[in-house]
N, C-alpha and C positions, 0 to 999 in steps of 0.2 A: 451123247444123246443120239437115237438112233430115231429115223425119219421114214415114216412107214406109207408108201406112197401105193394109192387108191384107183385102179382105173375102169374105169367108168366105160362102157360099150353102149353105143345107143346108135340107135340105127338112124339112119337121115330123113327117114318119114316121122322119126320122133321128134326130132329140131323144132325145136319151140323156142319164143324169146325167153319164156323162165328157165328152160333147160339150158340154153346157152350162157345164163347170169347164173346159176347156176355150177359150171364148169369153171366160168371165168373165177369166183368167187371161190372155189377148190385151189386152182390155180394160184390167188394172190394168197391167201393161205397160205401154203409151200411155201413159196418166195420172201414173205414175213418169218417165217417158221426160220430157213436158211440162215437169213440175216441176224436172227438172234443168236443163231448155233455160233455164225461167224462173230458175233460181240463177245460171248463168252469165252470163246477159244482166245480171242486177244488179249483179257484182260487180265493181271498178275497181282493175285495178293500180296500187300507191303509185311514186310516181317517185322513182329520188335526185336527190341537191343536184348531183352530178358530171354527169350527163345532162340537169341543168339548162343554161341560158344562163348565170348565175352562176359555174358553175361554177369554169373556165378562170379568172376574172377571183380569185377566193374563195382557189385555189390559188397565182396570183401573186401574191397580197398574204401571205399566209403565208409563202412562201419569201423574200419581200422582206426582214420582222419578224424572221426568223428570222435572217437574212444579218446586219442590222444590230444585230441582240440582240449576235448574237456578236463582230461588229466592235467596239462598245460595252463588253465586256464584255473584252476585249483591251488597250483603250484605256486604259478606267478602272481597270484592276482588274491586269491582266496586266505591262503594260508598267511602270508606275509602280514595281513589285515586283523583274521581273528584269532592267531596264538599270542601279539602282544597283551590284546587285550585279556589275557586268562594271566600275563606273566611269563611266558614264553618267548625265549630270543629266538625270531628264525628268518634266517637270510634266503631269499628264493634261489637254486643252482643256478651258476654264469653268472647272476648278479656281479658286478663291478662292484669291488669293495673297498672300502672307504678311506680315503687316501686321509691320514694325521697330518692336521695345519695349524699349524698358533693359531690362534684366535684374537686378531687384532686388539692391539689397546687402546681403550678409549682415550681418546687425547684430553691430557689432563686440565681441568680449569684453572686458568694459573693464579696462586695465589697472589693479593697485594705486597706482599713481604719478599715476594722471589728476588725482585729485581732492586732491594735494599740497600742503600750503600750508606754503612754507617758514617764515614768522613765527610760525605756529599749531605747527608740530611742533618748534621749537627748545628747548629748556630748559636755563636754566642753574642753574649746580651754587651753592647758596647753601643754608646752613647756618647754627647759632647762633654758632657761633666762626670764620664763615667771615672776617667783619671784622677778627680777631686776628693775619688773616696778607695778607703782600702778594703771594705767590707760590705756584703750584701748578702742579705737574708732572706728566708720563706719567701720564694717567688712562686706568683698562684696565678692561673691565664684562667680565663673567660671572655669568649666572642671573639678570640683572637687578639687579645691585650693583655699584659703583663701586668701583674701589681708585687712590689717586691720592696722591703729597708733597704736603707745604704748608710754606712757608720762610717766613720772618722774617732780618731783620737780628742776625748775630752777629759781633760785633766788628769791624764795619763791612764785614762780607759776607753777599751772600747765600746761606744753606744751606740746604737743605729736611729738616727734621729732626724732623717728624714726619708720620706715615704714619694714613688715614684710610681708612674702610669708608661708603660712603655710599648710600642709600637715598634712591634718585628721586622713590617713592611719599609717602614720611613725608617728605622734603626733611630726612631726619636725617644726621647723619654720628656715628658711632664711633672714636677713637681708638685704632690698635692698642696695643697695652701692648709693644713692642718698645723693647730701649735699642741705639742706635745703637754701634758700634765705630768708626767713621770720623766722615766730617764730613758727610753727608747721604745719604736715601734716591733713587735713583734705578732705576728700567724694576722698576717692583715688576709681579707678575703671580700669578694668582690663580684655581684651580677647585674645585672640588670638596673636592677632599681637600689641594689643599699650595698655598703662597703661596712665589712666589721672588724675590728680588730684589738689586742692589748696591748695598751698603755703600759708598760711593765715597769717597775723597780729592779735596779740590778737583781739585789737578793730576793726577790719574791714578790708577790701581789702585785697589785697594780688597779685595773679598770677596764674591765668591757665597755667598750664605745662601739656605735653605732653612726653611721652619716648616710642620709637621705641624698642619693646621687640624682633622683629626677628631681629635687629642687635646688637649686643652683642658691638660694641664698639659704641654704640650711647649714646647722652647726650642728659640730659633732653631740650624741646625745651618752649619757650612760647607761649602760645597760645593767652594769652591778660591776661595785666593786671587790673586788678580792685582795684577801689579807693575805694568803701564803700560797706560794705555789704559782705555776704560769702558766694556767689553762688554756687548751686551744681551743678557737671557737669553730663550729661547723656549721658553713651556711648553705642554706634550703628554703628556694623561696623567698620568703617573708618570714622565717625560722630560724632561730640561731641556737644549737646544741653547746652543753659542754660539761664536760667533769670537772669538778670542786672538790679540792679538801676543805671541811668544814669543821673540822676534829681531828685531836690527837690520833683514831681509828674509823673513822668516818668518811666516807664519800658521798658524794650527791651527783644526779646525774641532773640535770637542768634542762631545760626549753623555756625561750622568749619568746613570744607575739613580738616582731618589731616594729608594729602598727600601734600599739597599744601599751605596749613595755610590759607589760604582764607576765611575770616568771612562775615557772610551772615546776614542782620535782616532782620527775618522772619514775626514776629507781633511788636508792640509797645502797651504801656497796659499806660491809662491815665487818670490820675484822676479816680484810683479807686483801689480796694483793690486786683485786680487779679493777681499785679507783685507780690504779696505774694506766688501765686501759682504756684505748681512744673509741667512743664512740664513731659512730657513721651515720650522717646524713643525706639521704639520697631521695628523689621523687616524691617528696611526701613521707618516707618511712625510717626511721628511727633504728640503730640494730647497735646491740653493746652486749657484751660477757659479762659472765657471772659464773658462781659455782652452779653445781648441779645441785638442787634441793630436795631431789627424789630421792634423797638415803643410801641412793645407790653407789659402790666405791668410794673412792677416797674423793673429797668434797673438790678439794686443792687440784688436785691432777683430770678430772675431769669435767667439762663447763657446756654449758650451756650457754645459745647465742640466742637474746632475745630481740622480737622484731616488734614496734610496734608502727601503727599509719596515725597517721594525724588526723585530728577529729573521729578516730574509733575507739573505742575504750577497751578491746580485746588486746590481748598481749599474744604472740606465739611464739613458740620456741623451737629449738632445734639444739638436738644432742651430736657434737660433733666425734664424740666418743675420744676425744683427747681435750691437753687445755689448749685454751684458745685467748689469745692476746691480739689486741688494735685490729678486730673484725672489720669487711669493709664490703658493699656490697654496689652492685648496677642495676640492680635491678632484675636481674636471672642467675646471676652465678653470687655467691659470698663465699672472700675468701680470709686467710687467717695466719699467724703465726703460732708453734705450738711452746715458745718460749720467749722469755724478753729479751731478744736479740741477740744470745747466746752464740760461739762460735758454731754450733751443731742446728740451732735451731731450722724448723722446716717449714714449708709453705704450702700450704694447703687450701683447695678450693670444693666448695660444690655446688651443683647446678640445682636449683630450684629444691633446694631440701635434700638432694639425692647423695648417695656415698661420697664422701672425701675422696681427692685427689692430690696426694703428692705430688708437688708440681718439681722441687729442688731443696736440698739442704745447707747450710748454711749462711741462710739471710739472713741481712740484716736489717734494712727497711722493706718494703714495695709501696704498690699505689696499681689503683684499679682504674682502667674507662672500658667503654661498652664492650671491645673487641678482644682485651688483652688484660694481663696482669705484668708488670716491669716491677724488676727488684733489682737490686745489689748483692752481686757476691763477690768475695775476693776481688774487688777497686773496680768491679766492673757492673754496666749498667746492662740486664737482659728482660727481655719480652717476652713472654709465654703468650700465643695466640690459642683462642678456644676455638676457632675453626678447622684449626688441623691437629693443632697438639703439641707445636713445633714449637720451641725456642730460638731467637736470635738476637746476636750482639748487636746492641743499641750504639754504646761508646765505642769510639776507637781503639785499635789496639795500641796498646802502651802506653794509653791512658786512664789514669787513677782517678776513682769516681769519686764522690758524697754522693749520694741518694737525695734528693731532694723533694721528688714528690712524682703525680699525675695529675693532671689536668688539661682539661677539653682539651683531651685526646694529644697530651704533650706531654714525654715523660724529660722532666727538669734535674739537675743533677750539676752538682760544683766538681768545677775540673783541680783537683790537689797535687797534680803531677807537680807543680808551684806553687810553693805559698809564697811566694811573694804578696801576690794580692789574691781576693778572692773573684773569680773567674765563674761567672755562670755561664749554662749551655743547654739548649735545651733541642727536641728533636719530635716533630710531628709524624706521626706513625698514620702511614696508609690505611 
């Protein structure tokens, strides 16, 4: 900026006080005018980073990071997310990959039967007058008490002619005060409130008896007698089941009110081998064999298992799709043999109406409680659990079974490694 400086001549008769304010006002002018000259000469425009040489280079490196953020950010993060979901395997690059490790096993709940020791859980039934006798029959537990005959030699036979109460814990036994009608006690059975059993004849018949055990001065009652044959009685409740021959070809399946005495026929079995078979009494419900009446197959080799409840008048059935011999049921599973004790026969169960299970072959008895089914084969006594599936030996080894039965959850069995005398044993299952 160039400074264009003015001067002024005035002669000294013109000196005046305006004309000297005037000058001076000229003067401070300039002097302002200078000082601005001199601020602007001082002061230095700031430059940007963009009108830098930097610049250009500052700006492609940021849209580079930026490209590659988001590239990155696709890769790792994006893709890995939504190609499973279309069905696409895809591992992000550098991902750490995935080291193969067993996959622990659940530690298993351990079954009651693991820790099993068949020697240790056997007991046999010995008592103070058990030496008085050589023979002992059908032993049946309820509530944790025994009821079972004991025979001796009479008149150069053996009878079982007296009836015992025995107590596992004390190893004591009780003698009932019962006097016999026939010539020995046989399928005695026993709960709560009533005790039933046959009076039998050597050769056949006998008498269904009855004894009220909550009255202390009760006598034994009849319940019916029978002319041929030696029915077992099945008791249920205030219920006693049982199959009669009643005829040269005829069978009868029966039920008592024991309150009442009042006998009921429930089936009839004819012309055919099913009055051989033992009904079951279980909860209230009733379950026995029979042929198949549906026309369908051969009548003989194929059977049906009827169920019926007490106080319903409905029957159901179930086609086991084989024959079926001495059905027995818990109440959720019914099981069966597919012959009369034949050296091949099999054992078969099923759960609630559903497919048969061959459990083993060549049984020859069993016996049912809630958790298991326990048979005999080849002198030995075994347990099939429905909770896992497993089989195990009940009896000892190198000991020779009889099958004797099941109950409250006790599978009973005669030891015949010696006949010297007869040897009961029986074994409570976990």
């Amino acid at each position: 900026m160039r400074v264009h400086y003015i001067l002024y001549i005035i002669a000294p008769h013109e000196l005046t006080i305006d004309s000297i304010e005037g000058i001076t006002s000229i003067c401070y002018n300039e002097n302002a005018m200078k000082a601005r000259y001199r601020r602007r000469r001082n002061y230095r425009r700031r430059r940007s980073l963009s009108a830098s040489n930097w610049g250009p280079v500052l700006a492609f490196l940021a849209t580079v990071l930026g490209v590659a953020g988001a590239v990155a950010l696709l890769i790792f993060v994006g893709l890995p997310k939504l190609l499973p979901l279309v069905g696409i395997d895809f591992r992000a690059p550098f991902a750490p990959t995935p080291t193969a490790a067993p996959t622990p096993r659940p530690t298993a709940t351990p079954n009651p039967m693991d820790g099993f020791d068949a020697a240790e859980a056997e007991t046999e039934v010995v008592f103070d007058a058990s030496s008085n006798y050589r023979w002992f029959g059908d032993p049946y537990m309820f509530g944790g008490r025994m009821v079972f005959s004991a025979g001796k030699l009479v008149d150069s036979k053996a009878e079982l002619i007296d009836l015992y109460f025995y107590e596992p814990g004390a190893r004591a036994a009780t003698k009932a005060d019962i006097a016999l009608q026939h010539a020995h006690f046989m399928y005695p059975k026993f709960n709560a409130r009533w005790l039933v059993y046959l009076d039998a004849e050597l050769n056949g018949g006998g008498a269904l008896m009855a004894l009220d055990l909550a009255d202390p001065a009760a006598e034994p009652v009849l319940i019916k007698e029978v002319y041929t044959g030696q029915p077992e009685p099945m008791l249920d409740g205030d219920c006693v089941a049982w199959t009669e021959r009643t005829g040269t070809r005829m069978d009868k399946l029966f039920v008592c009110d024991l309150n009442s005495l009042e006998t009921t026929v429930v089936h009839m079995f004819s012309n055919n081998s099913y009055g051989q078979s033992l009904p079951c009494f279980y909860g209230g419900t009733l379950i026995w064999a029979d042929v198949d009446s549906s026309g369908s197959g051969d009548a003989e080799d194929t059977s049906v298992i009827y169920s019926m409840t007490m106080g319903s008048p409905s029957i159901s059935t179930y086609s086991a799709g084989v024959y079926v011999h001495d059905p027995e049921t818990n109440g959720v599973y019914t099981a069966w043999l597919d012959a009369h004790h034949a050296p091949e026969t099999g054992l078969y169960y099923s759960k609630a109406g559903g497919r048969p299970v061959k459990i083993a072959s060549g049984v020859v008895e069993f016996g049912m409680a809630d958790s298991f089914i326990a048979y005999c084969r080849d002198e030995a006594i075994y347990a099939y659990r429905f909770d896992n599936g497993q089989t195990y030996r009940i009896s000892a080894e190198y000991e020779k079974t009889q099958f004797l039965g099941v109950s409250d959850s006790c599978v009973i069995w005669m030891d015949v490694t010696s006949r010297e005398r007869d040897i009961i044993k029986f074994s409570r299952l976990p």
